[in-house]
N, CA and C atoms of all chains as a GROMACS GRO file, in nm:
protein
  543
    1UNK      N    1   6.789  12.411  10.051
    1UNK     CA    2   6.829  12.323   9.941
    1UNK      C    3   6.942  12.388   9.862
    2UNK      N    4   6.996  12.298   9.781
    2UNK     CA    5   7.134  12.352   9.724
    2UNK      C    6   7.095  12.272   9.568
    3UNK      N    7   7.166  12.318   9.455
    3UNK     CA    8   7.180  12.304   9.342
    3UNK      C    9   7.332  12.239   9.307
    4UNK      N   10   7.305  12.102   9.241
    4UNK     CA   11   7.439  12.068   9.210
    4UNK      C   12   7.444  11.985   9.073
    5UNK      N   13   7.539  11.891   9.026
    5UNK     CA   14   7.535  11.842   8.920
    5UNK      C   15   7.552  11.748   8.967
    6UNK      N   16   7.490  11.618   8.875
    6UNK     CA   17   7.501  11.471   8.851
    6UNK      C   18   7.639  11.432   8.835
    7UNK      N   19   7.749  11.361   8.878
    7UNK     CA   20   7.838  11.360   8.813
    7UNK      C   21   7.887  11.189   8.781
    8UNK      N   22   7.809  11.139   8.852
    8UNK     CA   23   7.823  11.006   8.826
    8UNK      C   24   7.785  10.945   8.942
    9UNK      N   25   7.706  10.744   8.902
    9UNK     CA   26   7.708  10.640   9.019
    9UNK      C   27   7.785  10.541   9.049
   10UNK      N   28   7.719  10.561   9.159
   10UNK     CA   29   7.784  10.460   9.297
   10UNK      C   30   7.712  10.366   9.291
   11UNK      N   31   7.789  10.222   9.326
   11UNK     CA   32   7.719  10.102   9.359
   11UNK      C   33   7.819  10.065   9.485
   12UNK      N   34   7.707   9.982   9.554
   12UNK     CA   35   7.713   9.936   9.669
   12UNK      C   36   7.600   9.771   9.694
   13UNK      N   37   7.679   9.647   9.674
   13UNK     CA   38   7.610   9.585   9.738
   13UNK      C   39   7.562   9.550   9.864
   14UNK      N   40   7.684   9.562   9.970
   14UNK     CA   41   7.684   9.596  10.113
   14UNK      C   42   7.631   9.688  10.174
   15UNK      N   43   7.512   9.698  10.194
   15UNK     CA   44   7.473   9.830  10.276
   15UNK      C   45   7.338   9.830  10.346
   16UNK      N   46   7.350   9.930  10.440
   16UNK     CA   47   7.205   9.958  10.507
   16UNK      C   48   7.066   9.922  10.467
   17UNK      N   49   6.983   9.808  10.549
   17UNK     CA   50   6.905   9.771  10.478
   17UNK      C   51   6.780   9.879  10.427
   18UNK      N   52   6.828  10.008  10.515
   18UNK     CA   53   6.735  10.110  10.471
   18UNK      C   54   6.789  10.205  10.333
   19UNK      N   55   6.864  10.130  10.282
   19UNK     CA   56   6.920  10.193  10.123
   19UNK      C   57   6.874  10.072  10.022
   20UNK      N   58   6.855  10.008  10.098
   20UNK     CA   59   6.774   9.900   9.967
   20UNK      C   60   6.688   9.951   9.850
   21UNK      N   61   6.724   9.914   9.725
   21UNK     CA   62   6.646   9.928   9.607
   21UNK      C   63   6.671  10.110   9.603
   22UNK      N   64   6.739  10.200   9.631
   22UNK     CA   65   6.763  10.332   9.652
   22UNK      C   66   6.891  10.330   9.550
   23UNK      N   67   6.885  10.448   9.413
   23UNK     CA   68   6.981  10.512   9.377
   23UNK      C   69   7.119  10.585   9.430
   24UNK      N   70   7.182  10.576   9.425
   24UNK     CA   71   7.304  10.620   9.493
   24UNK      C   72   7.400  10.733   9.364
   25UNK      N   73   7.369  10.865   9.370
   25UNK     CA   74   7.421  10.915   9.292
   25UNK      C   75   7.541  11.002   9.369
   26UNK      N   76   7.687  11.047   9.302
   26UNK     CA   77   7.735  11.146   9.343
   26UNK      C   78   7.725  11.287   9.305
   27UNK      N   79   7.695  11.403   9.338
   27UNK     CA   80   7.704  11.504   9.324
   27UNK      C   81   7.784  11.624   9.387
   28UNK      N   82   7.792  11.704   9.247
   28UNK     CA   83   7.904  11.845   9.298
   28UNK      C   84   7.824  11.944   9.262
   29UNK      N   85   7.812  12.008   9.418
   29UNK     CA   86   7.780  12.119   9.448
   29UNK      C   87   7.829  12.202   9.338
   30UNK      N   88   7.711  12.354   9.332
   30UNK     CA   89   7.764  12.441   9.222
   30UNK      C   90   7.721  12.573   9.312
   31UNK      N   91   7.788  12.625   9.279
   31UNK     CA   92   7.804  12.775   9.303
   31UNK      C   93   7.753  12.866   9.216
   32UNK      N   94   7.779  12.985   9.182
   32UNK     CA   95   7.670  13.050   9.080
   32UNK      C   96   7.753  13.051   8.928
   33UNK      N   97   7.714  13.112   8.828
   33UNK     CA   98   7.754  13.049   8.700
   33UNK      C   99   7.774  12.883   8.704
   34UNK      N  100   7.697  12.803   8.822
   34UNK     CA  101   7.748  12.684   8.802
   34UNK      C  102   7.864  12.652   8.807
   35UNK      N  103   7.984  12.716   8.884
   35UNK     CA  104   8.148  12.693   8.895
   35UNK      C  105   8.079  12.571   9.056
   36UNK      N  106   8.188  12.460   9.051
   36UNK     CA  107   8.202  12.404   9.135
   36UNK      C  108   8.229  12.415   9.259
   37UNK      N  109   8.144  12.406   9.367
   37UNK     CA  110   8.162  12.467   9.528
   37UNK      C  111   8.138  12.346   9.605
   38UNK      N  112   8.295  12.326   9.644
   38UNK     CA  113   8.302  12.261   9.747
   38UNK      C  114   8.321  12.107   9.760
   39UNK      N  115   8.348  12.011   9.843
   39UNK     CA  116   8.368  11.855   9.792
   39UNK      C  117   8.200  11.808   9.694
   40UNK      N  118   8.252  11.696   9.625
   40UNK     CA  119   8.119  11.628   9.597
   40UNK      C  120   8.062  11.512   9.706
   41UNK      N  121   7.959  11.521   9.692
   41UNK     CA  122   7.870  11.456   9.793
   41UNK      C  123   7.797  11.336   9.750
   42UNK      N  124   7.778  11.265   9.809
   42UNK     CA  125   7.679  11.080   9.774
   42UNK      C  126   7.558  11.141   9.781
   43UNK      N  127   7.415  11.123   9.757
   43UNK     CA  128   7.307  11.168   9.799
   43UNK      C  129   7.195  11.034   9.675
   44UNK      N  130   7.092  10.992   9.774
   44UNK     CA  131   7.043  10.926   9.716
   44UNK      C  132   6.920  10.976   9.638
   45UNK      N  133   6.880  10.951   9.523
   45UNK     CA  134   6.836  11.021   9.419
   45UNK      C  135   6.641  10.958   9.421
   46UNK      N  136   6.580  11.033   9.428
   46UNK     CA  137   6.445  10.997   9.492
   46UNK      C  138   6.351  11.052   9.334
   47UNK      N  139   6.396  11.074   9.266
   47UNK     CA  140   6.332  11.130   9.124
   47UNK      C  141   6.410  11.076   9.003
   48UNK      N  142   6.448  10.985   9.000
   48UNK     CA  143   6.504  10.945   8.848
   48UNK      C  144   6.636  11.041   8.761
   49UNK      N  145   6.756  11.106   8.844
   49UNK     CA  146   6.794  11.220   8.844
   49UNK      C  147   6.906  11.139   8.725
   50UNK      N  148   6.972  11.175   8.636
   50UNK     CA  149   7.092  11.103   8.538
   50UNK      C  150   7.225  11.191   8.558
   51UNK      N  151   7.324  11.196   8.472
   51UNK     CA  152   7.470  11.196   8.485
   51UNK      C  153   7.464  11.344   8.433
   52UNK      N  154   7.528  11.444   8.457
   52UNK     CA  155   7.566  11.577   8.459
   52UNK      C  156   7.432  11.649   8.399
   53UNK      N  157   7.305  11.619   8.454
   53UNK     CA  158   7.151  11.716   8.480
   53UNK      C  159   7.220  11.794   8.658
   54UNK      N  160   7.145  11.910   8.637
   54UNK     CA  161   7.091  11.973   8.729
   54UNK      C  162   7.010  11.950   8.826
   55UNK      N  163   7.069  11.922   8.964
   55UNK     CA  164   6.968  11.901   9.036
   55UNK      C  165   6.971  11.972   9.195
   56UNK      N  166   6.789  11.927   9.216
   56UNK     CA  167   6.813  12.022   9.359
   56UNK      C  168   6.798  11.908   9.445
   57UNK      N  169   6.900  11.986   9.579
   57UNK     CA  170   6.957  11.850   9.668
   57UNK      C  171   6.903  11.936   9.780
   58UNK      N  172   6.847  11.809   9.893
   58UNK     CA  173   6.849  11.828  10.038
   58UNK      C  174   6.936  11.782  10.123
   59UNK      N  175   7.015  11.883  10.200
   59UNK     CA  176   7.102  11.858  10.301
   59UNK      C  177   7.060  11.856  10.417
   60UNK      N  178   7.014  11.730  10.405
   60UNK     CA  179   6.928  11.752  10.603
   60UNK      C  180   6.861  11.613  10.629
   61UNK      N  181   6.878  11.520  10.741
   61UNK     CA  182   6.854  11.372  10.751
   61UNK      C  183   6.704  11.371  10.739
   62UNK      N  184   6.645  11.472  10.801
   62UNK     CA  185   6.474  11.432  10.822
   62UNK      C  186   6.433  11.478  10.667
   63UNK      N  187   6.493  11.568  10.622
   63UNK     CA  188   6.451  11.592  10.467
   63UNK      C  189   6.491  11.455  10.341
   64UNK      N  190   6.582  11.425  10.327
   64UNK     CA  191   6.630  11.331  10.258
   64UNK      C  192   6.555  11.177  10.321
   65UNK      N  193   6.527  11.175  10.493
   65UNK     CA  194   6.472  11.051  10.496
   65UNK      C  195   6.337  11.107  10.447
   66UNK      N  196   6.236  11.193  10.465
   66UNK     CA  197   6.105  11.207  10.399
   66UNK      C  198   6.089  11.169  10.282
   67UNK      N  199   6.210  11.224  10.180
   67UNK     CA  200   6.202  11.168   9.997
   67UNK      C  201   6.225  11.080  10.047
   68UNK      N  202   6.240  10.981  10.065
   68UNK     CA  203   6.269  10.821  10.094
   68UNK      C  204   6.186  10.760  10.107
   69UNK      N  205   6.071  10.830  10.181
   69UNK     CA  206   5.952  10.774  10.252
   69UNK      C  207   5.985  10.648  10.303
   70UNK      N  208   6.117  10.659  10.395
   70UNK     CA  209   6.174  10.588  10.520
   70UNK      C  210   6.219  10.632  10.638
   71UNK      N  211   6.114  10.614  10.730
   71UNK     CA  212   6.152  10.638  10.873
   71UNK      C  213   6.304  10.570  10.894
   72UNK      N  214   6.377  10.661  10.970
   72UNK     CA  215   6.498  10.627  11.051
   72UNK      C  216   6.564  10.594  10.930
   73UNK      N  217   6.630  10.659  10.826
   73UNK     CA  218   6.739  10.590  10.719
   73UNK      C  219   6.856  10.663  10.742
   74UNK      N  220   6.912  10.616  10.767
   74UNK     CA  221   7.089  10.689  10.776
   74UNK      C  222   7.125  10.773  10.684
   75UNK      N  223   7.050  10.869  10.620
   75UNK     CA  224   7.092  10.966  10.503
   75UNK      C  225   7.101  11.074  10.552
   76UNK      N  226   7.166  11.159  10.471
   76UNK     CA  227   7.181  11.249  10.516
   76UNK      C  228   7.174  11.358  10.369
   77UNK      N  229   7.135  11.324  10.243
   77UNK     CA  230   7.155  11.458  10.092
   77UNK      C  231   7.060  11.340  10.058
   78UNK      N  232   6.971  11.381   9.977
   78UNK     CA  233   6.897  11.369   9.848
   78UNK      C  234   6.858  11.456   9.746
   79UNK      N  235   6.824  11.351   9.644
   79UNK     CA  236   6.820  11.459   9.534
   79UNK      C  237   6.644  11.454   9.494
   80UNK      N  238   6.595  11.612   9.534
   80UNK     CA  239   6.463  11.591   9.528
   80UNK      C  240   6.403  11.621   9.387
   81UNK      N  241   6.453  11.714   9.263
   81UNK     CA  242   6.422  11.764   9.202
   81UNK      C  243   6.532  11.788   9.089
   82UNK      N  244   6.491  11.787   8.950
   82UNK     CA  245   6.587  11.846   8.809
   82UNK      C  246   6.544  11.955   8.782
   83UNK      N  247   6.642  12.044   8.789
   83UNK     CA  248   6.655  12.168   8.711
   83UNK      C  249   6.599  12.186   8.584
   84UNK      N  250   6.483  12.226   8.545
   84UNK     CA  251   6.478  12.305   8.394
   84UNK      C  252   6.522  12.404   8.375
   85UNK      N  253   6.534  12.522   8.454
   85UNK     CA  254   6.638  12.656   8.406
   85UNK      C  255   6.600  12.748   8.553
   86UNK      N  256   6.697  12.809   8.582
   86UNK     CA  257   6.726  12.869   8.711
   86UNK      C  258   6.779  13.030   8.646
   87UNK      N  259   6.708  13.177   8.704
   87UNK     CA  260   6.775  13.280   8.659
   87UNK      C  261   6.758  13.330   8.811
   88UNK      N  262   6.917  13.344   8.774
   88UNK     CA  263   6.927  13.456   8.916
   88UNK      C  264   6.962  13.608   8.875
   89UNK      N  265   6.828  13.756   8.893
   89UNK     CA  266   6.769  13.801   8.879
   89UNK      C  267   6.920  13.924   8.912
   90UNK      N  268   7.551  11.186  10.212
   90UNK     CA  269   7.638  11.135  10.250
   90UNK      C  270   7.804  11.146  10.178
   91UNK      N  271   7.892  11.104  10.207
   91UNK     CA  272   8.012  11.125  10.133
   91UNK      C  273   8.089  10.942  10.124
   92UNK      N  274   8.188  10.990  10.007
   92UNK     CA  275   8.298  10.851   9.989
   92UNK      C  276   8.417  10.877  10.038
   93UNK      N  277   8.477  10.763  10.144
   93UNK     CA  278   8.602  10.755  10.190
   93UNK      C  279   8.668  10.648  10.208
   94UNK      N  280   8.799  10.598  10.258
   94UNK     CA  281   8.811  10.461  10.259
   94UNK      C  282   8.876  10.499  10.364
   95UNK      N  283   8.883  10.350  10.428
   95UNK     CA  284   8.909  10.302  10.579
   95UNK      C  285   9.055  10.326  10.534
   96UNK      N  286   9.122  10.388  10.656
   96UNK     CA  287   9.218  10.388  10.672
   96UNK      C  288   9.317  10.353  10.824
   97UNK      N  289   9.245  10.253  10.888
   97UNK     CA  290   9.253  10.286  11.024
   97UNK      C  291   9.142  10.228  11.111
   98UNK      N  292   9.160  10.155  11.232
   98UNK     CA  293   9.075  10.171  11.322
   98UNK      C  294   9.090  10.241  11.462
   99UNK      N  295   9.043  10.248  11.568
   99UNK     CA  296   9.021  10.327  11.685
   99UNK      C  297   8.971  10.230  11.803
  100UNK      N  298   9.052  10.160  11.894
  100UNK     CA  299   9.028  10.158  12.030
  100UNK      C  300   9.016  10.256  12.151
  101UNK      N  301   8.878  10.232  12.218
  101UNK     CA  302   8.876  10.290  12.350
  101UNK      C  303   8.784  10.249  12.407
  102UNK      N  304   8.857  10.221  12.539
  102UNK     CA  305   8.830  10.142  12.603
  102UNK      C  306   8.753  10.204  12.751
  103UNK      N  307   8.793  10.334  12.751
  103UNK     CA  308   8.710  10.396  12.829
  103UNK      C  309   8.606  10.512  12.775
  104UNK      N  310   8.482  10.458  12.724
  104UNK     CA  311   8.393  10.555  12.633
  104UNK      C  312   8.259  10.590  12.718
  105UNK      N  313   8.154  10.652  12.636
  105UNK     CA  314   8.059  10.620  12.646
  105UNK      C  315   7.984  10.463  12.677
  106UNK      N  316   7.895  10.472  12.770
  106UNK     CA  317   7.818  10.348  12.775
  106UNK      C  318   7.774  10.298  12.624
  107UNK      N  319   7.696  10.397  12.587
  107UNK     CA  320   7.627  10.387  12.435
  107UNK      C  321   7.739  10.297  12.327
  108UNK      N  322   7.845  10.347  12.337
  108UNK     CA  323   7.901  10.291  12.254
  108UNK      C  324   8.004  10.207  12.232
  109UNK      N  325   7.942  10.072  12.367
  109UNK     CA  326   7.989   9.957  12.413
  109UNK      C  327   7.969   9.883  12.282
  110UNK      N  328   8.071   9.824  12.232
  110UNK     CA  329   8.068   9.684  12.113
  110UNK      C  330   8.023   9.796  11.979
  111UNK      N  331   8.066   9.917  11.975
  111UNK     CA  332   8.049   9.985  11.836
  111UNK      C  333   8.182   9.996  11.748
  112UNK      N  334   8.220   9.925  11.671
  112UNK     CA  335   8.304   9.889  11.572
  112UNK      C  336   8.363  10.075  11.522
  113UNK      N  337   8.491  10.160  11.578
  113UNK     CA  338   8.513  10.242  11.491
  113UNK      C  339   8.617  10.253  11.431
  114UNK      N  340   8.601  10.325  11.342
  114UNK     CA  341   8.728  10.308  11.230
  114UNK      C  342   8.772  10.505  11.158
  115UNK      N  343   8.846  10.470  11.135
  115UNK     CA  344   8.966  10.636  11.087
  115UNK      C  345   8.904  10.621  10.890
  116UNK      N  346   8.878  10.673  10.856
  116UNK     CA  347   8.814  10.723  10.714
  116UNK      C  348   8.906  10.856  10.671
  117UNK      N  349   8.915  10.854  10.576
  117UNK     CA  350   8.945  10.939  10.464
  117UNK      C  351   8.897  10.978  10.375
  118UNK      N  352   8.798  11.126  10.328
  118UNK     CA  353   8.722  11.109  10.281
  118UNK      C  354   8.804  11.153  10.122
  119UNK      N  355   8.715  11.097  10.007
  119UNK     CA  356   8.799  11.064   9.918
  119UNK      C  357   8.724  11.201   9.786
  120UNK      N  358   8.782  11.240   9.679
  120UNK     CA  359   8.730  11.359   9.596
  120UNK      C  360   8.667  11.173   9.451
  121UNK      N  361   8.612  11.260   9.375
  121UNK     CA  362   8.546  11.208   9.258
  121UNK      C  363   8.681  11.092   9.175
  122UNK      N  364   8.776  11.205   9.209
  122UNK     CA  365   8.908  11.117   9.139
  122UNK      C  366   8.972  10.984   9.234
  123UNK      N  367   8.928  10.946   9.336
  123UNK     CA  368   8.956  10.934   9.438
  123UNK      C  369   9.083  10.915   9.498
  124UNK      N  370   9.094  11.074   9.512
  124UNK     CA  371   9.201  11.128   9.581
  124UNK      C  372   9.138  11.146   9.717
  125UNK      N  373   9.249  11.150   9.833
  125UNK     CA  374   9.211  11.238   9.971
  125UNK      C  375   9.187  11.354   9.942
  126UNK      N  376   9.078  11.378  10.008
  126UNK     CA  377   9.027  11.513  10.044
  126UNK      C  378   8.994  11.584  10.189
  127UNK      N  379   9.047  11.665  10.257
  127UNK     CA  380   8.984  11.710  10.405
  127UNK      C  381   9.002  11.573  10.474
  128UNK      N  382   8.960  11.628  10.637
  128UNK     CA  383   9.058  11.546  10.718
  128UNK      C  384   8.988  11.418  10.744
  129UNK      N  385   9.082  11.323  10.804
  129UNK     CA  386   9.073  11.196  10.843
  129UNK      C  387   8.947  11.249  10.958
  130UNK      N  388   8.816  11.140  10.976
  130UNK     CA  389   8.805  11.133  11.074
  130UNK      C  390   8.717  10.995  11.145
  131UNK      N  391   8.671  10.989  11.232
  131UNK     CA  392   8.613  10.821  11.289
  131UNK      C  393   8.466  10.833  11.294
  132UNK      N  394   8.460  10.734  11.227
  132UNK     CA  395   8.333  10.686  11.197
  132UNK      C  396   8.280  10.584  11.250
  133UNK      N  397   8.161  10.544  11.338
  133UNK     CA  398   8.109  10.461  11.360
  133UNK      C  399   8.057  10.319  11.246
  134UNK      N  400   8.083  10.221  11.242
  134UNK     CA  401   8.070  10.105  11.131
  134UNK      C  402   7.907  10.012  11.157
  135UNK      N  403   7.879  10.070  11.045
  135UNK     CA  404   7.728   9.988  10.990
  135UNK      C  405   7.686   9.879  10.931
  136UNK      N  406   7.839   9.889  10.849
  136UNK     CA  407   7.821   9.813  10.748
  136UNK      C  408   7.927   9.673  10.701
  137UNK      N  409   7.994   9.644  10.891
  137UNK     CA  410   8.065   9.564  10.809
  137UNK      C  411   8.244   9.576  10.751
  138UNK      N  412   8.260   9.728  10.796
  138UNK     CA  413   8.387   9.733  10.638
  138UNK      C  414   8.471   9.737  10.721
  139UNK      N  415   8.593   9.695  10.641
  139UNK     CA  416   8.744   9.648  10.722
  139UNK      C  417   8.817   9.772  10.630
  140UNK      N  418   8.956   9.783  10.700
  140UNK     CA  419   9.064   9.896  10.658
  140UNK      C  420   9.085   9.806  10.506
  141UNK      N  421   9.135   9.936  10.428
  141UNK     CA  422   9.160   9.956  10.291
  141UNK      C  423   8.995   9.957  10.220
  142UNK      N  424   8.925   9.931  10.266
  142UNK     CA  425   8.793   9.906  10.153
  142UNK      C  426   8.753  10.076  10.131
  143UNK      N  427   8.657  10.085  10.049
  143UNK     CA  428   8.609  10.191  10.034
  143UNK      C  429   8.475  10.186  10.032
  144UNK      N  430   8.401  10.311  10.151
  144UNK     CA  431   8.276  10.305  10.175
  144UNK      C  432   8.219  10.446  10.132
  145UNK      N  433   8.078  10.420  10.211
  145UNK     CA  434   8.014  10.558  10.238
  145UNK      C  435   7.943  10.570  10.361
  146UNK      N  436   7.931  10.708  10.379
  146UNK     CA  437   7.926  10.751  10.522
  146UNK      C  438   7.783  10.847  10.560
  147UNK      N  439   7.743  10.881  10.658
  147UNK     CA  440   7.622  10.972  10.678
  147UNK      C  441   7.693  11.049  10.790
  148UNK      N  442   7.680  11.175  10.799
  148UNK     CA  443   7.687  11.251  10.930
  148UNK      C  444   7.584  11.327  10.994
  149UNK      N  445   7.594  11.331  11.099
  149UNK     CA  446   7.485  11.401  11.136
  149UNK      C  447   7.396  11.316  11.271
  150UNK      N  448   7.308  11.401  11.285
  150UNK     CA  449   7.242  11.298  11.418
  150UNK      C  450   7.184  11.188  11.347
  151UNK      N  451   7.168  11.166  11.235
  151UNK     CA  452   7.133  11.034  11.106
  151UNK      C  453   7.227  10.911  11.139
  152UNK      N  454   7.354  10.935  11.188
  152UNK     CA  455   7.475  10.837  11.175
  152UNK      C  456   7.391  10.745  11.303
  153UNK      N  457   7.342  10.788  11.414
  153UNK     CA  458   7.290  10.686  11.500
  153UNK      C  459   7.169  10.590  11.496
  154UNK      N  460   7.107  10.642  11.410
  154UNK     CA  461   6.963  10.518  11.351
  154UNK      C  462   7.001  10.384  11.304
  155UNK      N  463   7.128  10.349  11.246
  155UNK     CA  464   7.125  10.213  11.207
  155UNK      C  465   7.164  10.161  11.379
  156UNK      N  466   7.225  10.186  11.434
  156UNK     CA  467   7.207  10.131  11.633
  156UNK      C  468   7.060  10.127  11.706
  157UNK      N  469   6.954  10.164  11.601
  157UNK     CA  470   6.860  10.209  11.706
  157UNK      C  471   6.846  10.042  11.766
  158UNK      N  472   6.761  10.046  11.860
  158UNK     CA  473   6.719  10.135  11.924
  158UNK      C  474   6.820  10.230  12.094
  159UNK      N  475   6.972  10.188  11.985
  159UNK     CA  476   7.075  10.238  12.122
  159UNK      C  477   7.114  10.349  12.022
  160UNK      N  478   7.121  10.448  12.126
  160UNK     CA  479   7.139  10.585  12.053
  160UNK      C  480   7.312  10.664  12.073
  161UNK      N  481   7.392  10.559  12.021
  161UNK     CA  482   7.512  10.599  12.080
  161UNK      C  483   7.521  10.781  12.034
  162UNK      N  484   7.670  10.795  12.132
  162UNK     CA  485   7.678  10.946  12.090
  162UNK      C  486   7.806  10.954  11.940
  163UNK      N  487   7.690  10.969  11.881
  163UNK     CA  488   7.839  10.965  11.720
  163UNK      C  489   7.783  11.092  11.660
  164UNK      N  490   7.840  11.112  11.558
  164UNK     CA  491   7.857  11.186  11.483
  164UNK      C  492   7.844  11.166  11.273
  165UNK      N  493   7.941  11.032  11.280
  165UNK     CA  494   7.949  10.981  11.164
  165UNK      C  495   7.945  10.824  11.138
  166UNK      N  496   7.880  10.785  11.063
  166UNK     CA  497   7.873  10.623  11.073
  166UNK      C  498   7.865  10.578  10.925
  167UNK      N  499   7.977  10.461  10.908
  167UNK     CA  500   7.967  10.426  10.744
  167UNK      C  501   7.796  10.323  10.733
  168UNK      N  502   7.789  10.370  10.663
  168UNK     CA  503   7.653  10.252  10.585
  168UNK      C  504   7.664  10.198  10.491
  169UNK      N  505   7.748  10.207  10.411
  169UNK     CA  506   7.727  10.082  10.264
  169UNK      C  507   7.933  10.079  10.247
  170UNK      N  508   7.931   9.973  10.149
  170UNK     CA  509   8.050   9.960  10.102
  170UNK      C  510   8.056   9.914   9.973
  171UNK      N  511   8.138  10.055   9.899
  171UNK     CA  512   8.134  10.091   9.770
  171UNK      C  513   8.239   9.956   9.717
  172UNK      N  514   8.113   9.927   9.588
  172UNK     CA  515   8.139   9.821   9.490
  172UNK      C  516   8.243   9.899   9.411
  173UNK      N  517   8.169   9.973   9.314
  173UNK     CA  518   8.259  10.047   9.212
  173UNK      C  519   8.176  10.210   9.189
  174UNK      N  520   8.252  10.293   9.154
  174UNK     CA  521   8.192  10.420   9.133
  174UNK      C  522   8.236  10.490   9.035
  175UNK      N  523   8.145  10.613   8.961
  175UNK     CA  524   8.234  10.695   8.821
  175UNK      C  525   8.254  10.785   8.846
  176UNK      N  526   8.290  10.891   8.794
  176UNK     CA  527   8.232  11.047   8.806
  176UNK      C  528   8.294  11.058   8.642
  177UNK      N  529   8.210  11.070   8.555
  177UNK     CA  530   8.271  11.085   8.442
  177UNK      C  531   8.226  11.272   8.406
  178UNK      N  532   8.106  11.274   8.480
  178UNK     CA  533   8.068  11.429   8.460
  178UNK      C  534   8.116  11.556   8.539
  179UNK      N  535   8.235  11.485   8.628
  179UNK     CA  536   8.287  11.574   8.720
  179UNK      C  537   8.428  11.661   8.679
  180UNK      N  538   8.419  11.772   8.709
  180UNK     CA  539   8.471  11.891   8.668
  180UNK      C  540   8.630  11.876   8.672
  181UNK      N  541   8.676  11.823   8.804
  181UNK     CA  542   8.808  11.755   8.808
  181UNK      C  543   8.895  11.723   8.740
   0.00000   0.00000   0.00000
């Protein structure tokens, strides 16, 4: 899993009927001090996640379809979890 | 998944079996500002979308489930087509 920020949503009326009723948030990857790493990513948001919170993302289809609790969904990032505070030691 | 817009489609005519009558198209994947970002590449179509629109995409062995139960050989396949989008919290 990776840690990134909320940075804003996506709407889509056209789409996969296995994204139905599913959040569509974008997120940017963070690196440590939280500096920005790397493009931002779509990932559909499986916990109620809002606009520049902390969150932890899965990069992986069988992981992101499990938060879904949808067999076979064309995803590929979700957002499983919000950050309350992270120390790296 | 990521945001890009059609920029392009792709004939071939000598492919895979699998991916007889699969609609592909040239994408650009796009940053928060939506600028281009990193390279063009072809995406298998899920959803429908014609050049200039702007979608979103899945990669991965994920891109072939909306074909099931034909398991073409892809890589990337758009699934939705973006209405409108923000990034007001993005660093950019």
């Amino acid at each position: 899993m990776i840690v990134g920020r909320v940075v804003g949503p996506l709407v889509a009326t056209q789409k996969h009927r296995k994204f139905e009723g599913s959040k569509l948030l974008l997120v940017q990857p963070l690196g440590e001090n939280d500096t920005p790493r790397g493009p931002a990513l779509l990932a559909v948001d499986t916990v109620g996640a809002g606009v520049h919170e902390r969150v932890l993302l899965v990069l992986d289809g069988k992981a992101a379809g499990d938060a879904m609790q949808r067999k076979a969904a064309p995803v590929d990032a979700a957002i499983v979890g919000i950050i309350d505070h992270m120390d790296l030691a | 998944m990521q945001v890009g817009r059609v920029v392009g489609d792709v004939v071939a005519t000598l492919k895979d079996d699998a991916l007889t009558g699969v609609k592909l198209l040239l994408v650009q994947p796009l940053d928060p500002a939506h600028q281009p970002v990193g390279r063009v590449l072809v995406a298998a179509d899920a959803a429908g979308a014609g050049v200039g629109e702007e979608v979103f995409f899945v990669r991965g062995r994920e891109a072939s489930f909306p074909f099931y139960p034909a398991e073409p050989p892809i890589d990337a396949a758009i699934v939705g087509i973006v209405d409108h989008w923000s990034a007001e919290g993005a660093h950019s």
